[in-house]
C-alpha positions in Angstrom: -117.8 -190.9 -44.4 -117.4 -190.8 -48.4 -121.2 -190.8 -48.4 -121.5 -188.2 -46.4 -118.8 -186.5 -48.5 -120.6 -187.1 -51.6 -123.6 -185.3 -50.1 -122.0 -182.5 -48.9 -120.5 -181.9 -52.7 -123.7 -182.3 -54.2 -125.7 -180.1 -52.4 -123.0 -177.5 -52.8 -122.4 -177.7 -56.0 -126.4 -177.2 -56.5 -126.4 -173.9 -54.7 -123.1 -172.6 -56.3 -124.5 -173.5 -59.8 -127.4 -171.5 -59.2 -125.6 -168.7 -57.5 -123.2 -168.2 -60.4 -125.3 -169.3 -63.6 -127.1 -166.2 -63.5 -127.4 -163.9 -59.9 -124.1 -163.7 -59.3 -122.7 -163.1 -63.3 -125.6 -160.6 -63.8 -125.1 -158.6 -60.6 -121.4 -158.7 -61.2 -121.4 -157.9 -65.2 -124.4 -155.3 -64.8 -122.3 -153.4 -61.3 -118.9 -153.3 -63.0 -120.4 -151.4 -66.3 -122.6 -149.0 -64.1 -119.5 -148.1 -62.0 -117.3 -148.2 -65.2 -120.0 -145.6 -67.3 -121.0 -143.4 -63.7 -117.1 -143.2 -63.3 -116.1 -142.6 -67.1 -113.7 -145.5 -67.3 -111.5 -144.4 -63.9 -110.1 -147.9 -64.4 -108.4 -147.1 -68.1 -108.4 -143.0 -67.8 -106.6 -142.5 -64.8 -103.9 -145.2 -65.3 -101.1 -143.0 -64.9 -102.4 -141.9 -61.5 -102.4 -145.2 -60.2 -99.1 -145.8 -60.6 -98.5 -142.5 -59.3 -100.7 -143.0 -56.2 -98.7 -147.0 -55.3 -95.1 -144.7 -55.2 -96.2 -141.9 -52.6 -94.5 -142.3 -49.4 -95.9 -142.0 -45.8 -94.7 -141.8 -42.5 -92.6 -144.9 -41.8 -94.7 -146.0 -38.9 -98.0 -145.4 -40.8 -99.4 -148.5 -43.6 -98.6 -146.9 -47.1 -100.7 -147.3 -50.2 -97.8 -149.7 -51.6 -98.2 -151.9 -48.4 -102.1 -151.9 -48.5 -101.7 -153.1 -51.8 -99.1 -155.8 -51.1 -101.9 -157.3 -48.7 -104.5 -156.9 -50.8 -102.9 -158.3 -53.5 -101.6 -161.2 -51.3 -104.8 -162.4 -51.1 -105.7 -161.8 -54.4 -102.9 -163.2 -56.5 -102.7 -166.8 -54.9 -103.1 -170.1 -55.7 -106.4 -169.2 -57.9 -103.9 -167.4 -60.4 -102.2 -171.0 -61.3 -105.0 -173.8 -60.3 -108.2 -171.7 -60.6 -107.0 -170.6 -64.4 -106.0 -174.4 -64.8 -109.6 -175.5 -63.6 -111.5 -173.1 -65.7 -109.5 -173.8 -68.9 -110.2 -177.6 -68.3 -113.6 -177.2 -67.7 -114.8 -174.4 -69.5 -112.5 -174.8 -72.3 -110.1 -171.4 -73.8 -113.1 -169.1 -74.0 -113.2 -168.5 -70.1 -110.1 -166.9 -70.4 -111.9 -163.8 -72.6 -114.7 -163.7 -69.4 -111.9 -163.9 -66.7 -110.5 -160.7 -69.0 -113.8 -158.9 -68.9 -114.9 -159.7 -65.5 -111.5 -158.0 -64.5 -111.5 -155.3 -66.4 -115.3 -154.2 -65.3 -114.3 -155.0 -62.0 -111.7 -152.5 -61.7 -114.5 -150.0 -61.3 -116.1 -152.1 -58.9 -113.1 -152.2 -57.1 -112.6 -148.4 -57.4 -115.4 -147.7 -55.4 -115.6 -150.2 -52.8 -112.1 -149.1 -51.7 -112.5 -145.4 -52.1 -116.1 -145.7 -49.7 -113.4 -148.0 -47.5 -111.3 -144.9 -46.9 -114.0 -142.1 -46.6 -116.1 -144.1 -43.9 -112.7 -145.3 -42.1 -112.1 -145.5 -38.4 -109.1 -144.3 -36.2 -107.4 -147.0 -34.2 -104.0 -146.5 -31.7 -102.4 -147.8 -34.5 -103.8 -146.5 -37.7 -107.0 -146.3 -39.4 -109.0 -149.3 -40.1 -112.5 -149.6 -42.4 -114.3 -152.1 -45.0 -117.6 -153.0 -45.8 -119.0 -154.2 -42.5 -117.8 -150.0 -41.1 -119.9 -148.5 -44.6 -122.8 -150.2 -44.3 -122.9 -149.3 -40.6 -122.1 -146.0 -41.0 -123.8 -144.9 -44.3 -126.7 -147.5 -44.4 -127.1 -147.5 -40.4 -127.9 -151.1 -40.5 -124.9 -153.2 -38.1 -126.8 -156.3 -38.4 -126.2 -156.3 -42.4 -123.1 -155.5 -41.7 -122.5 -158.4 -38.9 -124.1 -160.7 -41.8 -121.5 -159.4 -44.1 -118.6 -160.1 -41.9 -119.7 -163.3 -40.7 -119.5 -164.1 -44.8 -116.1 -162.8 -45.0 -115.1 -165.1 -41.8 -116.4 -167.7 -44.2 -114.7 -166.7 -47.3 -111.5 -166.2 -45.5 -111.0 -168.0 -42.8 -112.7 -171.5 -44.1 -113.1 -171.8 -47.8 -110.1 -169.9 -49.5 -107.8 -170.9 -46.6 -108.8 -174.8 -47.2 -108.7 -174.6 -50.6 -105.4 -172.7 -50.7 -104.0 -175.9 -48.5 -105.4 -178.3 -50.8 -103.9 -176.6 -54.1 -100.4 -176.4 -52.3 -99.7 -179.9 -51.4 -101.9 -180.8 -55.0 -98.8 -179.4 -56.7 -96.6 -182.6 -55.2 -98.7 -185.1 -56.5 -96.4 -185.2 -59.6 -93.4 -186.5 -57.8 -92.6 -189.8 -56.8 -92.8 -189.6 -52.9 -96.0 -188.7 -52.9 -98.4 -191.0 -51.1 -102.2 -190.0 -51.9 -103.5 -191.3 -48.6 -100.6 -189.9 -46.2 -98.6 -186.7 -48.2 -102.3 -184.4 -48.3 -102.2 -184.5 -44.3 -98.2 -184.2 -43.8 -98.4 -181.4 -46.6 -101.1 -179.7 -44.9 -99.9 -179.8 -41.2 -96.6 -178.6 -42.3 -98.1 -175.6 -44.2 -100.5 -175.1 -40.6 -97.6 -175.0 -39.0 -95.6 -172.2 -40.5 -98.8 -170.0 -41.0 -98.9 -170.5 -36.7 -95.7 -169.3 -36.5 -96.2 -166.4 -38.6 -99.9 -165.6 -36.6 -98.3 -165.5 -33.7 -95.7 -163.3 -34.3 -98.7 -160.3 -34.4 -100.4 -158.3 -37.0 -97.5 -156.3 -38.3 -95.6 -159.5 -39.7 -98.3 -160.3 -42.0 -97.9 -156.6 -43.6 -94.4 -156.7 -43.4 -93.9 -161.3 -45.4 -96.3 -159.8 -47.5 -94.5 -156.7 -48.8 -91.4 -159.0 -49.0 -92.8 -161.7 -50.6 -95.4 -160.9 -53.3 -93.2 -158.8 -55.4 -90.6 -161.7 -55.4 -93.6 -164.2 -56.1 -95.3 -161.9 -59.2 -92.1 -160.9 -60.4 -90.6 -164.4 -60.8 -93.3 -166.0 -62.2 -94.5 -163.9 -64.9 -91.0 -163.5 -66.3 -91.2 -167.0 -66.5 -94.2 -167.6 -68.0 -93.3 -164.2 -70.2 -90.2 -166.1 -71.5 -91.8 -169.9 -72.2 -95.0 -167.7 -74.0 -92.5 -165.7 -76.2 -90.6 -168.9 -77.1 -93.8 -170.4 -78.1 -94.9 -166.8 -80.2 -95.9 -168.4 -83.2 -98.6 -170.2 -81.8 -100.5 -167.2 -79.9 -102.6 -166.1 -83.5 -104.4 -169.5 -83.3 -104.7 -169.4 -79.5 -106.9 -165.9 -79.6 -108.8 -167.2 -82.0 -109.7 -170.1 -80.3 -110.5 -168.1 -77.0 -112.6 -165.3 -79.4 -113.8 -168.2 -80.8 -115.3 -170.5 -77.6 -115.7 -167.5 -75.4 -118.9 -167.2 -77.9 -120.2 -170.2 -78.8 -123.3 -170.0 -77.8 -124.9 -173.0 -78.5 -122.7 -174.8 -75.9 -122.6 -171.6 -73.4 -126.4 -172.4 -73.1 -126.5 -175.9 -74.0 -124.9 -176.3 -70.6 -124.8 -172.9 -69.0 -123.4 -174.7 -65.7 -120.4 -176.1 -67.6 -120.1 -173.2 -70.2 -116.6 -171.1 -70.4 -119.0 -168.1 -69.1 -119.8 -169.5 -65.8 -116.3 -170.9 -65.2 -114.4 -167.5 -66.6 -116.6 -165.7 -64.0 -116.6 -167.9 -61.1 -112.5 -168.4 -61.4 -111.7 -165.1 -62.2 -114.1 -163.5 -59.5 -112.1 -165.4 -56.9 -108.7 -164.6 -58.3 -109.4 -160.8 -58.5 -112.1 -160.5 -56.0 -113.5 -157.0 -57.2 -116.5 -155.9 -55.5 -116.6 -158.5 -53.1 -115.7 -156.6 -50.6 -112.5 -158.1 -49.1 -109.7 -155.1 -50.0 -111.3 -152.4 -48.7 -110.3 -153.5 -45.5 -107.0 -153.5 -46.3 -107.8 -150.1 -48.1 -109.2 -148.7 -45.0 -105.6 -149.2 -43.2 -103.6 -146.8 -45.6 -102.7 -143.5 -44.3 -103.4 -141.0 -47.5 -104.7 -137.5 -48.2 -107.1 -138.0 -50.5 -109.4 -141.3 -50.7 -109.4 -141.7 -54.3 -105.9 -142.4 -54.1 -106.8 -145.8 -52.7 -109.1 -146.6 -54.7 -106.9 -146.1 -57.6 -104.7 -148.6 -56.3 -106.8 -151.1 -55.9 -107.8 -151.4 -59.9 -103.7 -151.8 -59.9 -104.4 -154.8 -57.8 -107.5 -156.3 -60.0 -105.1 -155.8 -63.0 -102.3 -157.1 -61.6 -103.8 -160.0 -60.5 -106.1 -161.2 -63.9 -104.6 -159.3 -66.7 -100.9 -160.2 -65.3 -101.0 -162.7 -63.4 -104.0 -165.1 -64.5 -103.0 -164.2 -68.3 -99.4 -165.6 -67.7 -100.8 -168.7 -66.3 -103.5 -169.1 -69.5 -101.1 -168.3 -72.3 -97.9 -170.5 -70.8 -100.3 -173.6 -70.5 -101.9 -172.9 -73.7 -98.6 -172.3 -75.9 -97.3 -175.6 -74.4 -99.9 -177.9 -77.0 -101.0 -180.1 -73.5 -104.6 -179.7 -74.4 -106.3 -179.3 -71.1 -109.3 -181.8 -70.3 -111.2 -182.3 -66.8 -109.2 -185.3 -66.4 -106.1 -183.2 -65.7 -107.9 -180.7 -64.2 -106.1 -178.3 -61.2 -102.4 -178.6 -60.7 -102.0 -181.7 -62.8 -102.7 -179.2 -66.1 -99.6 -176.9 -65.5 -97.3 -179.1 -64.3 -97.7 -181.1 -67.5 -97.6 -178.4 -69.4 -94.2 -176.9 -67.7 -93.0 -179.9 -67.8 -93.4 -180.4 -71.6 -91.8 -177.1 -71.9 -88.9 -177.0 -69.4 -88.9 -181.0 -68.5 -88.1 -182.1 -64.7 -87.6 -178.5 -63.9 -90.9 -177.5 -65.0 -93.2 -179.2 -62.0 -90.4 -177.7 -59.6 -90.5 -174.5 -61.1 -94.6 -174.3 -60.2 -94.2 -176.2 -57.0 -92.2 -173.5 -55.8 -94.3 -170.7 -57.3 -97.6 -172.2 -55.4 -95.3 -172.5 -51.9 -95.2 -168.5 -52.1 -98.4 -168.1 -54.1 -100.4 -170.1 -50.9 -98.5 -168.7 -47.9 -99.1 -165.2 -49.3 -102.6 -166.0 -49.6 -102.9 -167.8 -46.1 -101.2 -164.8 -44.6 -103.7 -162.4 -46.7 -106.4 -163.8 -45.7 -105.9 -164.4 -42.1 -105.4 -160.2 -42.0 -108.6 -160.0 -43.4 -110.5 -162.4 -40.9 -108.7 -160.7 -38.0 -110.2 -156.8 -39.0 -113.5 -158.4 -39.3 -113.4 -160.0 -36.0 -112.6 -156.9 -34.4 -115.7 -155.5 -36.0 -118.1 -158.0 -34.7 -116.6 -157.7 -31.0 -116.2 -154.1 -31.6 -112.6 -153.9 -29.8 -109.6 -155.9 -30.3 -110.0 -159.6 -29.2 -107.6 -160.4 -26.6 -104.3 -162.4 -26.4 -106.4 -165.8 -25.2 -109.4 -165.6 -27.6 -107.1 -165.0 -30.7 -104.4 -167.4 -29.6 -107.4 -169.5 -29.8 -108.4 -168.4 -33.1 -105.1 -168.7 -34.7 -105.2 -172.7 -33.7 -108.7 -172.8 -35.3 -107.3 -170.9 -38.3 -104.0 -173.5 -38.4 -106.6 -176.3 -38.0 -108.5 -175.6 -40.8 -105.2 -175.1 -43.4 -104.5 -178.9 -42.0 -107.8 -180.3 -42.8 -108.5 -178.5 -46.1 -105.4 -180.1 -47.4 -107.5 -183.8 -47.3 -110.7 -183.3 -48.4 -112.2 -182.8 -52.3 -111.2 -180.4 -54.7 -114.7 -180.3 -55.8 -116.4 -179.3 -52.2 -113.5 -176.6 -51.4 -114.3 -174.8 -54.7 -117.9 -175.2 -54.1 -117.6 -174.1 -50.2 -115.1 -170.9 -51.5 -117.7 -169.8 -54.2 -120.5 -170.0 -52.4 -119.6 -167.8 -49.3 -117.6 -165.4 -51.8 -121.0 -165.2 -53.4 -122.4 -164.2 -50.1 -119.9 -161.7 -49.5 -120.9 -160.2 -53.6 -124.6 -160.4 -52.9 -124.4 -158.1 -50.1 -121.3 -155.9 -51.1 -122.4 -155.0 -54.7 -125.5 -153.7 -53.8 -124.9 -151.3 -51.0 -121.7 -149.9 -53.2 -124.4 -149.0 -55.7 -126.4 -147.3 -52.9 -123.4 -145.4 -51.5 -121.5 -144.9 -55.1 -122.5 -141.0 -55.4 -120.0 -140.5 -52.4 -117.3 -142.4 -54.4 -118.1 -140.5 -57.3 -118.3 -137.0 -56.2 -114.3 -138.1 -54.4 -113.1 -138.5 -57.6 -114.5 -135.8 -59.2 -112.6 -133.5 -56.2 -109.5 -135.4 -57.0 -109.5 -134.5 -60.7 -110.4 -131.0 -60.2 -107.7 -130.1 -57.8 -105.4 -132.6 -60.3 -106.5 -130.1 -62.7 -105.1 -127.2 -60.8 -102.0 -128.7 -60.1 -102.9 -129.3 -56.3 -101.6 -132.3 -54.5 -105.2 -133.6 -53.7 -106.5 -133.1 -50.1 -109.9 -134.2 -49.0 -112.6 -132.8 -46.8 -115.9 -134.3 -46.1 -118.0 -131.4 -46.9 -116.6 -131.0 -49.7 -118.7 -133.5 -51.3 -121.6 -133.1 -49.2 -121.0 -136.1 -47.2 -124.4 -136.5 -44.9 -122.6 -139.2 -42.4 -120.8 -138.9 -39.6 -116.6 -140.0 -40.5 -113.5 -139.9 -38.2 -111.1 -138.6 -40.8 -111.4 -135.8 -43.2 -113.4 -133.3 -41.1 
């Protein structure tokens, strides 16, 4: 079995090496500053709207912007935001945390336009609209079996490689106590964690919308404060700290000494799966907000990318680096923070981030689950009945157990691979459908201009394709 293991991680990490040492970070880099340039910086110029757009109210029984984003952001702020930044700062030193920065800040273009195509090509359902990629590239590109591929991808992403790897980072976070029995905890931890995601499956579609809009604020809140106050207490330290991220993040002789291991690839590949921009998972939960204008989505879903990385993943970077544990690949994962919290607030610290990643994971769990269920119903174009997803939650549960056993080292491999998947398809056809996106938010910012509340029409941008809303 451990050979067969050992295989399995090799092979992976070959094809996610080459995936992300240069497809993958030039495709990503190259799509975020074309949307960034074709949309004149929407992501820093229209900040103000953003947080305009994440207050409007809807009808109580419609999804609202704020709880589109609470799902979105469920899945994007997870357990990637504490042991992804942890991994990439032990193995591709400070200087990934300047490429986690920019891959973020490009991709809130990306993520502009993915989610603003999510709500102009969206579908009415009894109980609201519904939309992503796999609905775009159908209805724009006219090609369903791309956009099966796709979805199969993000049944992948979702359902089997973030969900597993989520399990694994949870019950990783209780290796620092004392109870904790490598062979035995990893499977109790997991089957526990299986068992209240069940639960929460089976109580139907709307609980997940509803724990998540509970639960994430709470989460984000809590920790950031925290990590806010330890940073600040350590102030005098930060100076050296950006210098030493400036300072690594361009190195080049060892980013191409060993581009595989370099702060680039690492930066990219951790902060790509914390934020997700332009892979292609929040449109779908985009899609299911009920607003006039489509814009107005996509301008809350560069909130989200900003929330996660330049909140969220900054906290994590900046409270482990201000605590002087210097991070190595022997520490790598949760074993990094909790030293360093626990340097910094002592027995409570390992608590403290224990805690954190119980919310951060179930969040994710829950996040992801909502986004495997939308793309099922996609692929078996109507809503899967009560026996095939009572079977499909079990799966689901099954999987959260296993992942919690196996290697760190295949469940990141396994997660950036099929993310990758999910990238190589998405980017692309968002280029190809962008001039819809584009000509949106021009219409937005002209009737802005005139002091409208923005309404959109279809022809009103010339749109050639056939769309259920906004005729």
């Amino acid at each position: 079995m451990d050979k067969i293991m050992e295989f399995l991680n090799d092979i992976s990490t070959q094809v996610s090496n080459a995936l992300y040492s240069y497809i993958l970070i030039i495709l990503l880099v190259l799509g975020g500053l074309y949307f960034t340039l074709r949309t004149k910086f929407v992501q820093f110029r229209l900040l103000k709207e953003q947080f305009r757009a994440v207050t409007e109210k809807t009808d109580k029984n419609r999804v609202s912007s704020f709880q589109a984003l609470m799902v979105s952001t469920a899945s994007r702020v997870g357990t990637g935001n504490i042991i992804g930044v942890s991994t990439a700062l032990c193995l591709g030193g400070f200087g990934s945390v300047f490429w986690m920065w920019l891959i973020a800040l490009l991709g809130g273009a990306s993520a502009f336009v993915e989610s603003t195509l999510a709500q102009i090509y969206k579908k009415k359902g009894p109980d609201g609209s519904y939309g992503g990629p796999a609905y775009y590239i159908e209805a724009a590109l006219k090609s369903r079996p791309l956009a099966i591929v796709f979805s199969v991808f993000l049944v992948l992403t979702y359902g089997v490689g973030f969900n597993m790897l989520a399990s694994y980072n949870l019950q990783s976070t209780f290796s620092a106590y004392s109870f904790y029995n490598a062979t035995y905890s990893p499977w109790i931890i997991g089957g526990i964690t299986a068992a209240l995601v069940a639960f929460c499956l089976f109580g139907g579609g709307k609980r997940i919308i509803k724990t998540t809009s509970v639960l994430v604020p709470i989460m984000g809140l809590a920790y950031i404060l925290v990590a806010l106050v330890l940073t600040l207490l350590n102030v005098k330290t930060l100076p050296a700290i950006l210098a030493r991220i400036f300072t690594e993040a361009f190195d080049l002789q060892a980013i191409f000494g060993g581009f595989a291991g370099s702060c680039v690839m690492y930066g990219i590949k951790r902060g790509l799966f914390s934020n997700e921009a332009g892979v292609g998972s929040a449109p779908n939960a985009s899609a299911s907000a009920e607003v006039s204008h489509p814009v107005k989505q996509g301008l809350v879903q560069v909130l989200s990318v900003f929330i996660d990385t330049l909140l969220v993943c900054t906290a994590t970077a900046f409270m482990c680096m201000c605590s002087g544990v210097e991070p190595s690949a022997d520490i790598s994962g949760a074993a990094y923070v909790q030293a360093a919290m626990q340097k910094m607030l002592g027995d409570f610290g390992p608590v403290f981030i224990t805690l954190s990643m119980m919310l951060f994971a179930f969040t994710t769990l829950l996040g992801n689950l909502f986004y495997v269920d939308k793309s099922l119903c996609y692929m078996l174009k109507k809503v899967p009945g009560k026996k095939f997803m009572g079977v499909y939650y079990i799966l689901a549960s099954l999987l959260i157990f296993v992942g919690a056993g196996l290697s760190a080292d295949l469940l990141w491999n396994i997660a950036d691979i099929t993310m990758g998947g999910m990238a190589l398809i998405n980017i692309p056809v968002i280029f190809l459908l962008s001039k819809y996106a584009i000509r949106a938010l021009n219409d937005y910012t002209a009737q802005r201009k005139q002091g409208k509340e923005p309404e959109f029409h279809a022809e009103s941008i010339g749109l050639p394709h056939k769309v259920d809303y906004w005729d």
